[in-house]
C-alpha positions as CSV (number, residue, x, y, z in Angstrom):
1,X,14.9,-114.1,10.7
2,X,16.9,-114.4,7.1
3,X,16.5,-117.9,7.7
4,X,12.7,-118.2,8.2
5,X,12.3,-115.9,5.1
6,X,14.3,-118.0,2.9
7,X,12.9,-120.9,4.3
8,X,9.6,-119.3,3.3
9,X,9.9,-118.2,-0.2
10,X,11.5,-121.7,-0.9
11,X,8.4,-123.5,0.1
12,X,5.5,-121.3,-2.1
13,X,8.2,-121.1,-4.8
14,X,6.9,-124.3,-6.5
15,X,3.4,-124.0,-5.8
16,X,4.1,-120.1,-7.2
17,X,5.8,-121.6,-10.5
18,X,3.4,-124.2,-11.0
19,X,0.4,-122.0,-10.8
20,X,2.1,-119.5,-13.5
21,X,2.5,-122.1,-15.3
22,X,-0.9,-123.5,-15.5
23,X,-2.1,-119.6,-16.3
24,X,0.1,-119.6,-19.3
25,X,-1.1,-122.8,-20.5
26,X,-4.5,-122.6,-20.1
27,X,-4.5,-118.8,-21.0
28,X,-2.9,-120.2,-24.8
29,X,-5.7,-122.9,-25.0
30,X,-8.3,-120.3,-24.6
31,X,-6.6,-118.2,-27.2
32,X,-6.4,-120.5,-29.4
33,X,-10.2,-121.9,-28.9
34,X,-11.2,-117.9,-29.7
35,X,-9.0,-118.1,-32.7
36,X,-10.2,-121.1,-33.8
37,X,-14.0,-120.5,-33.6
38,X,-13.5,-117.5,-35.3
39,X,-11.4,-119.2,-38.5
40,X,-14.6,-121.6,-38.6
41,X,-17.4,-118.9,-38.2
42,X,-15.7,-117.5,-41.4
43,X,-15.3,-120.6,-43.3
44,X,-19.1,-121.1,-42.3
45,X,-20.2,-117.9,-43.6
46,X,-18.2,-118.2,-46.8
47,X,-19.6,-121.6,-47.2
48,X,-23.3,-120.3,-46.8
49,X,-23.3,-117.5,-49.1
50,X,-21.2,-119.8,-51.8
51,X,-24.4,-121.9,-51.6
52,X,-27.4,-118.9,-51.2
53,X,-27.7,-120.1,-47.9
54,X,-29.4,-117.1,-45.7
55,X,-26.7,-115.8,-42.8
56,X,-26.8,-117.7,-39.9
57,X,-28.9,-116.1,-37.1
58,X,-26.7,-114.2,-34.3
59,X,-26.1,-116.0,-31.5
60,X,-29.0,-115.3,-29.0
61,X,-28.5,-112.5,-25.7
62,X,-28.5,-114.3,-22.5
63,X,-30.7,-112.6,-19.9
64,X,-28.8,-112.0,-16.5
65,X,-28.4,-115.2,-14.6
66,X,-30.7,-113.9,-11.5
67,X,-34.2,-115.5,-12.2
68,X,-37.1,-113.2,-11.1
69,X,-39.3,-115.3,-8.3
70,X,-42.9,-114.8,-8.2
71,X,-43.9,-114.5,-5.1
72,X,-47.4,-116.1,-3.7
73,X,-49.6,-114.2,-1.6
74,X,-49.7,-115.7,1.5
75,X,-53.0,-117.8,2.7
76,X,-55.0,-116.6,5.6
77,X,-54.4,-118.4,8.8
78,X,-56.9,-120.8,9.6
């Protein structure tokens, strides 16, 4: 039984690494995407009012993804 467990854990312990370490790296480009967009939206809005430039317009509110259907009355049987 030791055997077959060990066997076990060595096989998923490279697919287990591997996947950690695609978290970590995809988790520190989405940091520093955030970070970045942030540094620009500043620069942006410093740049603006330097030049009388009204603020720019918040980012519009999606609606929830579900799309109301209209449903058709149905047509008489002929």
């Amino acid at each position: 039984m030791s055997e077959t467990l060990t066997a076990a854990l060595w096989a998923i312990t490279p697919t287990v690494l591997l996947g950690a370490i695609f978290w970590f790296i995809v988790r520190a480009i989405i940091r520093v995407d955030r970070t970045e967009r942030a540094a620009f939206s500043k620069v942006e809005a410093e740049e603006r009012q330097r030049r009388g430039l009204p603020p720019r317009p918040a980012a519009p509110v999606v609606a929830d993804a579900a799309v109301e259907q209209t449903s058709t009355p149905a047509s008489p049987a002929q």
